[in-house]
FIVEX-347682 format. One record per atom (N, C-alpha, C): x, y, z. Coordinates in steps of 0.2 Angstrom, whole numbers, plus 2048, in hexadecimal, padded with zeros to 3 digits. Layout:
N
XYZ
...
//
This chain:
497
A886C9A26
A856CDA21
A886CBA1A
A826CCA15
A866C8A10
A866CDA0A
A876CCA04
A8A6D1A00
A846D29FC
A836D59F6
A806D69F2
A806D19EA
A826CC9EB
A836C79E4
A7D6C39E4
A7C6C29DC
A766BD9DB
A7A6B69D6
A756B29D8
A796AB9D4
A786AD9CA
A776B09CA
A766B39C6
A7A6B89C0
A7E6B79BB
A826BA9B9
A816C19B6
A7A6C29B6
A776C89B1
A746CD9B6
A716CB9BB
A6F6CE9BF
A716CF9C7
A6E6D09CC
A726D19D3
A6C6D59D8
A6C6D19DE
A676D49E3
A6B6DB9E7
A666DD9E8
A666E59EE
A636DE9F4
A676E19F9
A666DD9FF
A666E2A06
A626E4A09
A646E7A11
A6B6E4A14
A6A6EBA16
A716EBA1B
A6E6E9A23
A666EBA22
A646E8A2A
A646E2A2B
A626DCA26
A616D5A25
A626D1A22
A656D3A1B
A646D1A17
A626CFA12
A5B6D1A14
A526D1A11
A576D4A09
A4F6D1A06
A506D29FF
A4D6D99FF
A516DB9F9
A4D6E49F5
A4A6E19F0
A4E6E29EC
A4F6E39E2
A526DF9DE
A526DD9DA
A556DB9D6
A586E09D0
A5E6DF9CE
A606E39C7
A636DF9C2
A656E39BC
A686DE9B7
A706E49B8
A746DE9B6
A7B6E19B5
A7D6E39AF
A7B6E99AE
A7C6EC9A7
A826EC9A3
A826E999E
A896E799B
A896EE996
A906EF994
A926F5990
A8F6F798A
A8B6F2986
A856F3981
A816F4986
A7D6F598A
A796F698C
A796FD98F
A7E6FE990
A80705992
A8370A98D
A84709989
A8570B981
A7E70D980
A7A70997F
A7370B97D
A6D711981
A6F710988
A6C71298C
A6F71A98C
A7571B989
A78721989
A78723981
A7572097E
A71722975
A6B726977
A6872297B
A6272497D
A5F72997F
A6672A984
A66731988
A67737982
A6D734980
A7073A979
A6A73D974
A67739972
A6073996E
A5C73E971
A5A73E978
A5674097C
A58748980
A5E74997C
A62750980
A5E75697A
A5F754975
A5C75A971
A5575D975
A51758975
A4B75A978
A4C75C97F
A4E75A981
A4E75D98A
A51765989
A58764986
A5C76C985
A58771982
A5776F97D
A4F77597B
A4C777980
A4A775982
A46779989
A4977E98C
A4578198D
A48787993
A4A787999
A4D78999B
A517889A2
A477889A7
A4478E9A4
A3F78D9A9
A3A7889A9
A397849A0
A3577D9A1
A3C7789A5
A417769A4
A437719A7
A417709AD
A427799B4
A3F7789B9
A377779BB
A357789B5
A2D7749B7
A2E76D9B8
A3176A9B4
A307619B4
A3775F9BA
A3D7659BB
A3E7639C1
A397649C8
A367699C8
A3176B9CE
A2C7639D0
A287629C8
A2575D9C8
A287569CA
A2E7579CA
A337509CC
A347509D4
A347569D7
A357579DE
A2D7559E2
A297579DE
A227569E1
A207509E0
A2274D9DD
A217459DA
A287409E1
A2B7419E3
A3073F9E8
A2E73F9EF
A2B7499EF
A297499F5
A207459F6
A1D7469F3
A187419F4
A1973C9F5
A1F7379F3
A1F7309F3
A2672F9F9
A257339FF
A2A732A01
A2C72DA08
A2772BA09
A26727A0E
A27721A0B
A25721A04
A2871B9FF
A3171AA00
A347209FE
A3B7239FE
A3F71EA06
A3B724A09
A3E723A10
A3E71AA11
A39716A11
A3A710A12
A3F70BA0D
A4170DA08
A4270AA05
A4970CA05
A4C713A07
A54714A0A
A56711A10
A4F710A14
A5270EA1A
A52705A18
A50701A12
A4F6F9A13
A576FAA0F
A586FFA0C
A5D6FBA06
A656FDA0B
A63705A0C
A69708A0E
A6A707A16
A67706A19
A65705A20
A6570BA24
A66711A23
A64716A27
A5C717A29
A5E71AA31
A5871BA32
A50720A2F
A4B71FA30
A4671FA2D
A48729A2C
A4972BA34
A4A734A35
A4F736A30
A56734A2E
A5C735A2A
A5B733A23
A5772CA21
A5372DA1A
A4E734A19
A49735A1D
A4773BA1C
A4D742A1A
A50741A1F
A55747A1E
A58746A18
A5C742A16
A5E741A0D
A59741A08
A52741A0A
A4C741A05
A4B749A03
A4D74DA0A
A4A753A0B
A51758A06
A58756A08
A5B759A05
A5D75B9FE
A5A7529FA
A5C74F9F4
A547579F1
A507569F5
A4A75D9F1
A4E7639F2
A4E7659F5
A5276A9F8
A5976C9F0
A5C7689F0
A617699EB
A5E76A9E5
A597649E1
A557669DC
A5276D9DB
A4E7709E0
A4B7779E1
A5077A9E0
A5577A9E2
A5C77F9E2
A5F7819D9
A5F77A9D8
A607799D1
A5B77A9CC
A5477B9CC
A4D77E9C9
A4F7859CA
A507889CD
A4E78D9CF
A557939CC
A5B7919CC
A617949CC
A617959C3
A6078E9C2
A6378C9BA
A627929B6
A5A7969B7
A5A79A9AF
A617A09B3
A627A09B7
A677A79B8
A6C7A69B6
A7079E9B8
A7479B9B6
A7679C9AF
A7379A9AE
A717989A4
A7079E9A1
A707A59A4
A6F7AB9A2
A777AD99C
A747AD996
A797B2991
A7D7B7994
A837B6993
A867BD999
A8A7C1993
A897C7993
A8C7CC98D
A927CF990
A9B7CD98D
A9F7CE993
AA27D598D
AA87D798F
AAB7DD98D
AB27DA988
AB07DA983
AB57D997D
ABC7DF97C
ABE7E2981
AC37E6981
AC47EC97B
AC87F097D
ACA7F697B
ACD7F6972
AD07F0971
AD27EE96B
ACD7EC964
AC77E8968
AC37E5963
ABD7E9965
ABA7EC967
AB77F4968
AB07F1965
AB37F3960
AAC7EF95A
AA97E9957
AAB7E595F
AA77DF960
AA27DD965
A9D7D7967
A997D896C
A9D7D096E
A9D7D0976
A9F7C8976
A997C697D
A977BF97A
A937BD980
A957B6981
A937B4989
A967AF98B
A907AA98C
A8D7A3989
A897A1989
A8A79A98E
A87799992
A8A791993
A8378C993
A8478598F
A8278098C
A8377A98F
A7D77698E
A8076F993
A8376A990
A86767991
A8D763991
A8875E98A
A8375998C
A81756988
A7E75298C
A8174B98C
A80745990
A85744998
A8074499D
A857449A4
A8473D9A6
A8B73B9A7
A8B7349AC
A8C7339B2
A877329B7
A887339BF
A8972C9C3
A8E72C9C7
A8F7249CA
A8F7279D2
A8A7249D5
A877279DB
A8A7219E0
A8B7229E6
A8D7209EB
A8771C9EF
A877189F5
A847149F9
A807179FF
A8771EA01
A8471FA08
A80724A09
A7F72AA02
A7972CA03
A7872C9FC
A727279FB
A707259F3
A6A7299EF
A6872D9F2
A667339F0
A6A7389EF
A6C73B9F5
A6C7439F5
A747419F1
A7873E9F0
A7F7409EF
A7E73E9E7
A7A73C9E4
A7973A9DD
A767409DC
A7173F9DE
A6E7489DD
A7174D9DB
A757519E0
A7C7579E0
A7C7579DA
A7E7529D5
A7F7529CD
A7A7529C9
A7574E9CB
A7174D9C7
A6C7519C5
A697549C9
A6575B9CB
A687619C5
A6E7619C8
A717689C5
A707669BD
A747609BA
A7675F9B4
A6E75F9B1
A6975D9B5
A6475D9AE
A627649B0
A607689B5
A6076E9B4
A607749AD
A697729AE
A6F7729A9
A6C7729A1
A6776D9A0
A6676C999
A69764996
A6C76199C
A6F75999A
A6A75499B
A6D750998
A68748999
A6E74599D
A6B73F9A2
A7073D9A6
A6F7349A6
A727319A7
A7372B9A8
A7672A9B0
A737279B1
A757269BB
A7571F9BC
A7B7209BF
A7E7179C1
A7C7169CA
A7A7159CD
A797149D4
A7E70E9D6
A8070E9DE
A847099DF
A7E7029DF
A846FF9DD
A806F79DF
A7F6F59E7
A816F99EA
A7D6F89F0
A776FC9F2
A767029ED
A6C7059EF
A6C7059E7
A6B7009E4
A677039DD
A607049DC
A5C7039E2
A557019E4
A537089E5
A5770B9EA
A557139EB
A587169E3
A5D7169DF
A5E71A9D9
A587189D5
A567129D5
A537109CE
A4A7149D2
A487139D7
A427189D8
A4271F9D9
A487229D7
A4D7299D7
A4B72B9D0
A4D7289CD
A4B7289C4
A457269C5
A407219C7
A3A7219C4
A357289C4
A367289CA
A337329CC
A327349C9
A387389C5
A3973C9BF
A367399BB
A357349B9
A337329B0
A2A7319B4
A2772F9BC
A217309BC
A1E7369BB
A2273A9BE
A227439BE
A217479B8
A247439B4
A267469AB
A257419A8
A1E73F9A7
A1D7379A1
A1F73C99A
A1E742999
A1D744993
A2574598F
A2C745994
A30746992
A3473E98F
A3773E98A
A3A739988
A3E73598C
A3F72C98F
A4172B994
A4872B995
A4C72E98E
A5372C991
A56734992
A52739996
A5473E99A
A5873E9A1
A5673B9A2
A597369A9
A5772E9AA
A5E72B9AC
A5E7229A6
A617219AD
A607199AF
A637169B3
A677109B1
A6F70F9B0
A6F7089B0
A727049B6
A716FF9B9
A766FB9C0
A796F79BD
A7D6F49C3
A836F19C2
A886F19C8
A916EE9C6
A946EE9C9
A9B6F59C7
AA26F39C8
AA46F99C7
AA56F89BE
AA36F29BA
AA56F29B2
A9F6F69AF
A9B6F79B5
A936F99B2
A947009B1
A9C7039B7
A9C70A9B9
AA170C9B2
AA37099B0
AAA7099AD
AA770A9A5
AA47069A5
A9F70399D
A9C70D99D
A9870F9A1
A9571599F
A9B71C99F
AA07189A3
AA871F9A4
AAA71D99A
AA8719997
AAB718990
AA571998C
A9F71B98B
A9971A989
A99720985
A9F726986
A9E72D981
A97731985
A9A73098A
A9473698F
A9A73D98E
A96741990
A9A74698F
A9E74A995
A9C74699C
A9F7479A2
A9E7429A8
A9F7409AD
AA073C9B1
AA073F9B9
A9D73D9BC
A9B7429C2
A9D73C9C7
AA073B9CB
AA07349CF
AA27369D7
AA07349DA
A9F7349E4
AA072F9E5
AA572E9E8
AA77269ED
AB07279F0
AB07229EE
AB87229F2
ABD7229ED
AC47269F3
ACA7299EE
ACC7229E7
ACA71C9EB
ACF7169E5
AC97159E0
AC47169E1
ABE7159DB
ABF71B9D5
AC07249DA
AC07289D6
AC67279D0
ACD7249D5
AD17239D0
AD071F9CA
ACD71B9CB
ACC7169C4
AC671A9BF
AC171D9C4
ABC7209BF
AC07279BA
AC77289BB
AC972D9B9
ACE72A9B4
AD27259B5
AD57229AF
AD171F9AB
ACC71E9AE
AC671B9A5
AC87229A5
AC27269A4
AC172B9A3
AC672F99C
ACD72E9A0
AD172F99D
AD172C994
AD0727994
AD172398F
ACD729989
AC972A98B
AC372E985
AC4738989
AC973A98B
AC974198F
AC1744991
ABF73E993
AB7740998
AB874299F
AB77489A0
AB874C9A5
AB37499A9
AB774A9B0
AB37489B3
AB374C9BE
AAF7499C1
AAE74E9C6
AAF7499C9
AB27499D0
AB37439D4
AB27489DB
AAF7439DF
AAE7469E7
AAF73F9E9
AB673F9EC
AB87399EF
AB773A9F8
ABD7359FC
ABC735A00
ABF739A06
ABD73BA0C
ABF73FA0F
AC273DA18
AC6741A1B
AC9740A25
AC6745A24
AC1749A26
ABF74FA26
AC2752A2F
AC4757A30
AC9759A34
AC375DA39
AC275DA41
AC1763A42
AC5767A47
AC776DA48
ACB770A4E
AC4773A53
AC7773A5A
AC3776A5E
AC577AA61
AC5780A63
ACC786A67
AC9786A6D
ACC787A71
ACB789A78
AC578CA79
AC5791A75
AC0796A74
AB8793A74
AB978EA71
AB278BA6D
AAC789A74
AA6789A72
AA2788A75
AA1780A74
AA477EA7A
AA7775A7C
AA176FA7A
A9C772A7E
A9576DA7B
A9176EA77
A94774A73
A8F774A6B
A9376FA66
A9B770A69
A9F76EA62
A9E766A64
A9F762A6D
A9D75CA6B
A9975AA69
A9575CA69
A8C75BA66
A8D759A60
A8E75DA5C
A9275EA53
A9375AA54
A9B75BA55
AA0753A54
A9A74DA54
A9A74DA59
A95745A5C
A90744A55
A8E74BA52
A8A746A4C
A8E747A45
A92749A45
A9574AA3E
A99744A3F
A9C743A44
A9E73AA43
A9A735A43
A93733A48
A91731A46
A8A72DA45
A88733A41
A82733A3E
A8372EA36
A8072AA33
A80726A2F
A84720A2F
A8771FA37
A8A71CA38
A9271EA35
A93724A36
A99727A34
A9A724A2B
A95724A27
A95722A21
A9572AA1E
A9872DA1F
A97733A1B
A9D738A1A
A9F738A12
AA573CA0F
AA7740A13
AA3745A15
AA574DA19
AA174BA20
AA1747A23
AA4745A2A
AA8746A2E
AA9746A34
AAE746A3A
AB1742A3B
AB8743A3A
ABC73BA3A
AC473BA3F
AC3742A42
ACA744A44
AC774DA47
ACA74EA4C
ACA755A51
AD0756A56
AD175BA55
AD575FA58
AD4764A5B
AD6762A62
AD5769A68
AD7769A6B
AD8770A6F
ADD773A71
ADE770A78
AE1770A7D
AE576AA7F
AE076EA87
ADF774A87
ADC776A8F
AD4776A8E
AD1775A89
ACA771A89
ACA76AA87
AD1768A86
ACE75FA82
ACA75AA86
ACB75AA8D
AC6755A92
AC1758A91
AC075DA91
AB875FA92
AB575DA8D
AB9761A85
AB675DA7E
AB3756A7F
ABB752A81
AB8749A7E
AB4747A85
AB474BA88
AAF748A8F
AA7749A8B
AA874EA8A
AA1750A87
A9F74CA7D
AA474BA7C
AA3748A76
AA3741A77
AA673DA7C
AA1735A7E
A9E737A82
A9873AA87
A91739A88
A8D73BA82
A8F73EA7C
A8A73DA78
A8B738A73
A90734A71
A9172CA70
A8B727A72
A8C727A7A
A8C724A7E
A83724A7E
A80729A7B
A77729A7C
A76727A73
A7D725A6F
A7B723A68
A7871BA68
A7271AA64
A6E714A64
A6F710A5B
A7370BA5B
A73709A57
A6E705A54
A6C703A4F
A676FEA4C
A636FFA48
A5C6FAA46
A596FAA40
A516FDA42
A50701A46
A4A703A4D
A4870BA4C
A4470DA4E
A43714A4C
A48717A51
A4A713A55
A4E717A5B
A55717A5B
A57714A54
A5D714A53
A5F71AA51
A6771CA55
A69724A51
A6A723A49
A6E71CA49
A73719A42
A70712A40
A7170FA3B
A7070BA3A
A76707A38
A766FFA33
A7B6FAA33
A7E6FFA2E
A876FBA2F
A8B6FDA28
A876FBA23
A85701A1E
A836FDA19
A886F8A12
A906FAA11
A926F4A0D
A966F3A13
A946E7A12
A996E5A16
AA16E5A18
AA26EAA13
AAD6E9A14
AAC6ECA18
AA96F5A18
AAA6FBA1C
AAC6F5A23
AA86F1A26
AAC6EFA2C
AB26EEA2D
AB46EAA2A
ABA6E9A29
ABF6EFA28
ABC6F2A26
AC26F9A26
AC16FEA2D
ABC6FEA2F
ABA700A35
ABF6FCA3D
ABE6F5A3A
AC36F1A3F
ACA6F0A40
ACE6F4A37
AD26F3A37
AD76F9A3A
AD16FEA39
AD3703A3C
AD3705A45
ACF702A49
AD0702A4E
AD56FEA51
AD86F8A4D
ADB6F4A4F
AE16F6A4E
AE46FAA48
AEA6FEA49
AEA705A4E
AE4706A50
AE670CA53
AE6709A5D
AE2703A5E
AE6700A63
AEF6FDA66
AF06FBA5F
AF66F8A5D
AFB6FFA5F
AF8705A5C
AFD70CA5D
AFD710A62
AF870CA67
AF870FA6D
AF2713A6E
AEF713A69
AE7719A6B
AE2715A6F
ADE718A73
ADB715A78
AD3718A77
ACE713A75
AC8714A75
AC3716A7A
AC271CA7B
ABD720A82
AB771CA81
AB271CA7A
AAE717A79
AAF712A77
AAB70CA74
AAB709A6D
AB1706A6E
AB5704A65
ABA702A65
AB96FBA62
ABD6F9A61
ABD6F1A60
AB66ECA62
AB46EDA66
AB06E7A6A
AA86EBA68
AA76F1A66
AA26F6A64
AA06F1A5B
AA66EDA5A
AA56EBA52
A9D6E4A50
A9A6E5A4E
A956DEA4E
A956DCA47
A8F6D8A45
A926D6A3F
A8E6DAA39
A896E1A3A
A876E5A39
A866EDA3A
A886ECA40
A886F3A45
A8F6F4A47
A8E6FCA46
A986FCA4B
A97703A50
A95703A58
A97707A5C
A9A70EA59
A97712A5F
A9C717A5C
AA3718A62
AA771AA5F
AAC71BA5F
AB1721A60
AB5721A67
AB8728A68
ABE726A6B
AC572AA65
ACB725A66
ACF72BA68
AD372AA6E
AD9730A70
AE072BA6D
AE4731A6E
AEB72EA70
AEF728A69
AEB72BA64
AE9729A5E
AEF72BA59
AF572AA56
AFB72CA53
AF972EA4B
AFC734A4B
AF8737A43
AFA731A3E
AFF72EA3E
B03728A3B
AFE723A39
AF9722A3E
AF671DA3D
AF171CA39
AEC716A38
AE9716A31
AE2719A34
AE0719A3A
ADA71BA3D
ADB723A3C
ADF726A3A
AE272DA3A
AE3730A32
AE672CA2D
AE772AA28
AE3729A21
AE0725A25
ADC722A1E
AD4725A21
AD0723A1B
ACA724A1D
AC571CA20
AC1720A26
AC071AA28
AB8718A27
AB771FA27
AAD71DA21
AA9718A29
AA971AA2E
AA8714A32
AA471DA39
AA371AA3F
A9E71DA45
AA6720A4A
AAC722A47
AB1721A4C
AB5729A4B
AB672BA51
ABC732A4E
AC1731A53
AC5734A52
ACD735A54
ACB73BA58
ACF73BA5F
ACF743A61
AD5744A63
AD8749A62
AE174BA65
AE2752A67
AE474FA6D
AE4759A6F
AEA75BA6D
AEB762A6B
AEF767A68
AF276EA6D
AF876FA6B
AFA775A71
AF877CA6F
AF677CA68
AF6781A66
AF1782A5E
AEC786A5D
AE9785A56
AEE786A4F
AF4788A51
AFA788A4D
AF977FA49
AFA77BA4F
AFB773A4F
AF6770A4C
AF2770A4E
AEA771A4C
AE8771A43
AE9777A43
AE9779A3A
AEE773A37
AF4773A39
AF9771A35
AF8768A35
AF4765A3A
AF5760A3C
AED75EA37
AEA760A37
AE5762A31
AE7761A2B
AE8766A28
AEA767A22
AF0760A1F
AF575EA25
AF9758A23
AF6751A1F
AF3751A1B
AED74EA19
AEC74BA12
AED746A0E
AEB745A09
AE3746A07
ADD747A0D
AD7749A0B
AD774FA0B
AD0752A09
AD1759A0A
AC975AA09
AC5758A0B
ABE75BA08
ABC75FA0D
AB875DA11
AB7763A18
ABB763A1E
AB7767A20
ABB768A25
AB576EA2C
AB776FA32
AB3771A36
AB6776A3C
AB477BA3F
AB877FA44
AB6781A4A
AB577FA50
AB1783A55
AB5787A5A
AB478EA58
AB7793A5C
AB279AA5E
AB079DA61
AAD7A2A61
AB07A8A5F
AB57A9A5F
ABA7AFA5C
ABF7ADA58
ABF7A9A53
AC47A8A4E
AC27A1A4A
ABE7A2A4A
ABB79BA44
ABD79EA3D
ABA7A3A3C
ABC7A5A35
AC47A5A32
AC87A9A38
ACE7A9A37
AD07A2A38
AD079DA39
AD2796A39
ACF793A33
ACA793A31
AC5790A2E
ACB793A26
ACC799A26
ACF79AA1F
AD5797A1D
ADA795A22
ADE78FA23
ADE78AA22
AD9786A23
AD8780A21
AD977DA17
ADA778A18
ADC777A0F
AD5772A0F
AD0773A0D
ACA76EA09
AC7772A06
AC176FA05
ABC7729FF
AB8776A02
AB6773A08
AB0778A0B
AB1777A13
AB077EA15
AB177BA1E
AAC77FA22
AA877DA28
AA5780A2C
AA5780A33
AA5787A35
AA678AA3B
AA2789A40
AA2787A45
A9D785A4C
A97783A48
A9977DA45
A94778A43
A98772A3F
A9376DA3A
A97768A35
A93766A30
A96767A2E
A92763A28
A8C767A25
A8D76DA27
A85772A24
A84774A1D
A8B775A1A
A8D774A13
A88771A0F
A8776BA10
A85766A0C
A7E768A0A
A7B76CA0F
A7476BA0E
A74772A0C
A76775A0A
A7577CA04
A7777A9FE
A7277E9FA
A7177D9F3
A797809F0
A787879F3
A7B78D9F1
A8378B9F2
A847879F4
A8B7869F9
A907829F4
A947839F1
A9877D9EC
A9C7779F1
A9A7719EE
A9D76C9F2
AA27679EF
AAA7679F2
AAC7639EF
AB475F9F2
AB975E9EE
ABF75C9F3
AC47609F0
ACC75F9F2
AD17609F2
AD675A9F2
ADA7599ED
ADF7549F0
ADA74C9EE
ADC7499F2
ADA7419F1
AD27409F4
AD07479F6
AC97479F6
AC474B9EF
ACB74A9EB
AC674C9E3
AC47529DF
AC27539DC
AC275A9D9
ABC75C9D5
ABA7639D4
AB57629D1
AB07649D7
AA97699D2
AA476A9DB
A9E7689D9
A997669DC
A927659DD
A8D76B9DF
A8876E9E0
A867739E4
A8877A9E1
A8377E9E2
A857869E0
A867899DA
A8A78E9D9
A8A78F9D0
A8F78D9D0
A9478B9D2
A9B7879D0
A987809D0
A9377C9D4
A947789D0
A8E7769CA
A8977A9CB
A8577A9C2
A8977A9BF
A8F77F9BE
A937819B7
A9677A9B6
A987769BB
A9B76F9BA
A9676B9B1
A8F76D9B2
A8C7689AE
A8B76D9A7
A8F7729A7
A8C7759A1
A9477799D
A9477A995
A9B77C992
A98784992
A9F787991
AA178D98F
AA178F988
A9A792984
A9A79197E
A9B79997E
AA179D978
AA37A5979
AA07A5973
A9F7AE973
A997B096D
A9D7B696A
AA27B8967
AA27BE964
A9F7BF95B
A9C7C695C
A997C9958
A9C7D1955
A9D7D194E
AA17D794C
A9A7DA94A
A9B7E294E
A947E494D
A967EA947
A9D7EC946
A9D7F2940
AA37F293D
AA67F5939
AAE7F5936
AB17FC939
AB67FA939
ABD80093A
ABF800935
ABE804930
AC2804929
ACA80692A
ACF80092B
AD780392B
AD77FF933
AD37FE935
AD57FD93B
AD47F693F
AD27F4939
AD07EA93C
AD77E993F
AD77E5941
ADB7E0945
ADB7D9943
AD57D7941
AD37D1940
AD47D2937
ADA7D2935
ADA7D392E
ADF7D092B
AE27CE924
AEA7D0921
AE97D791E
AE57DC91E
AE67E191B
AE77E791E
AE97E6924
AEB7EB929
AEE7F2927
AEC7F7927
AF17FD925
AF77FC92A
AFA801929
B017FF92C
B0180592F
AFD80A931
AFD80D936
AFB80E93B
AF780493C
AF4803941
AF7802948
AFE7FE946
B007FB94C
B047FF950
B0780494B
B0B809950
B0780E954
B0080F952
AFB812956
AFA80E95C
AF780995A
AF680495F
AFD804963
B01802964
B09804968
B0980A96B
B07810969
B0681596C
B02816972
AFB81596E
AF5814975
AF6810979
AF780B978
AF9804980
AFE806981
B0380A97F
B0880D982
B07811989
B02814988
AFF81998C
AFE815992
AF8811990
AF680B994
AF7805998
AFE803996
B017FD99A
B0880199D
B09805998
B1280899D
B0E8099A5
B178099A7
B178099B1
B168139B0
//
């Protein structure tokens, strides 16, 4: 498998991860050129903000219908760049509209003037709480779901009232850049730098974190996020990072055994275990755990890899992930864990088996680090006391997952992440309404929901003096002077025990 480089200093190919076969070409946006493209944007906020939350949602609606019409366009084209199969392109086509709608639809409520209660003191004022869009968004999008995970932010921010600038990974910038065309086919009549594309490498990503955006929304991995957050730093541009995540699941004795293998088996690995809020580690209780990983390798064991409509997964799409996928099994052979499926020899120079490892030491880096690969850890536990704790021991934290039929809820409130689900995985993701985000070194900040709309917009406060208190302002130097002792007296009444 080879990389994504062009002989060429300015520019760089999109290359399959099934063959090699050529996509696209792009240019490598240098920091003027990203400067510019984010003037453009700035220029083009007046006009889009002016509009109402319920025109935006028309030329959003218009962008969803423009996408789904061309979606068999879509789906071919995530399946050449990003290698999933043709059914899981759909699914990421489906969810990326889906979020949109969510964000058309919410916004004018969102955005709604909220008249709050100016207190006992100031009596004779009205205070309203308005929220505003930020201005210019900067969105750095990820590889392994190159729609739907740029999306989360994008959708809401223009919603919002922002103009956005969106970086796509240099490994799909084929699928970002026909992302963006949609919208500008869908909306000829809006200015083009409402939503802008530039590619590139990470100076490309760097150049737009220093471009005077007025936020940064970034998905990928914890070592990326850190550097996208000390740029940042340099100019105090806030920013939203959804790093990466060991998503943990417990299964209690109680749990319905073949539902939860089932799950597991696709939350690990469906996209070839390429996914943030995946399955990378489970815990169960020690008098169902044969039954569990019995039942969680025969459904491994019917998974079909390849480039075929009959593929469950498709190839790694970038070539290191191998490498960390092998280094990762390699220390957990080394540590004594023993692989039921897969493992080491499951590795090609494209495709990586899936993988189901016991006897696996929490120490180790298969356990530890994130493996972003087709493989999960299973360790039985004596107790869901063990369980929880052995969970939460974790520098990730983003989801998490629970199967019990009488106490999912009660364990699920335990757990330390961002979002967790009960007798299922991953179901979060595909609701609008649902905030999504991490904890800890899986990052901060939400996508989804009304928590994360507000992500794209400011808190602008309204007070208005509607009459005079002759002697009794507050807001004065000419305060009688028998105001304060009055005042002392009535709180008096009011805050004594």
């Amino acid at each position: 498998m080879t990389t994504q480089v062009s002989a060429h200093l300015d520019t760089f190919d999109s290359v399959s991860p099934i063959d090699d076969g050529f996509v696209a070409s792009f240019a490598v946006d240098a920091a003027q050129t990203v400067a510019r493209v984010v003037d453009d944007a700035r220029n083009a906020q007046s006009t889009w903000s002016s509009l109402t939350p319920r025109s935006r949602a028309q030329h959003l609606r218009a962008w969803r219908h423009e996408i789904w019409s061309r979606r068999d366009e879509f789906i071919d084209l995530i399946h050449r760049e990003n290698g999933k199969p043709a059914e899981d392109a759909l699914l990421e086509v489906v969810l990326t509209l889906e979020h949109i709608a969510w964000a058309e639809k919410q916004a004018p409520r969102l955005l709604r003037s909220r008249r709050v209660n100016p207190g006992l003191l100031l009596a004779n004022y009205s205070a309203r709480v308005d929220k505003v869009a930020l201005g210019v968004v900067g969105v750095i999008g990820p590889w392994n779901y190159p729609m739907y995970a740029p999306n989360s932010a994008i959708s809401a921010a223009l919603a919002a009232g922002n103009c956005v600038v969106f970086k796509p990974s240099e490994y799909t910038p084929a699928i970002g850049a026909r992302y963006v065309q949609a919208f500008h086919d869908a909306n000829p009549s809006l200015p083009t730098g409402v939503l802008s594309l530039v590619t590139g490498y990470g100076d490309t990503g760097a150049a737009l974190c220093r471009a005077g955006v007025d936020k940064i929304a970034f998905t990928g991995s914890t070592r990326t996020g850190s550097k996208i957050m000390a740029t940042c730093a340099e100019t105090l541009t806030p920013v939203i990072v959804e790093c990466g995540g060991k998503d943990p699941v417990i299964v209690a004795a109680d749990a319905d055994i073949a539902a939860a293998a089932e799950a597991v088996a696709w939350g690990a690995f469906t996209n070839g275990g390429q996914t943030c809020v995946g399955v990378e580690r489970v815990y169960v209780e020690r008098s169902v755990a044969a039954q569990f990983t019995g039942a969680l390798v025969q459904h491994a064991r019917a998974v079909q890899t390849g480039s075929d409509a009959s593929a469950t997964y498709g190839p790694m799409t970038m070539p290191s992930q191998i490498d960390i996928v092998r280094r990762h099994l390699a220390d957990a052979e080394a540590a004594g864990g023993r692989a039921l499926i897969g493992g080491r020899s499951s590795i090609g120079e494209r495709f990586v088996g899936p993988t189901v490892l016991v006897d696996t030491p929490e120490s180790c880096s298969a356990v530890r680090e994130e493996t972003f690969g087709p493989t999960v850890t299973v360790r039985e536990v004596d107790s869901i006391d063990e369980a929880i704790e052995l969970s939460n021991d974790h520098r990730y934290a983003l989801g998490a997952s629970v199967f019990s039929r009488k106490h999912g809820k009660e364990i699920a409130a335990q757990l330390v992440c961002g979002q967790v689900t009960v007798n299922s995985v991953i179901a979060f993701a595909g609701m609008g309404s649902v905030p999504m985000g991490g904890v800890g070194a899986s990052g901060f900040g939400r996508v989804h929901g009304d928590e994360g709309f507000a992500e794209f917009c400011r808190t602008h406060s309204r007070v208005t003096k509607l009459f005079d208190i002759p002697g009794f302002e507050l807001v004065t130097l000419h305060r009688r002077r028998w105001v304060m002792p009055l005042i002392d007296r009535l709180l008096g009444l009011r805050h004594r025990r």
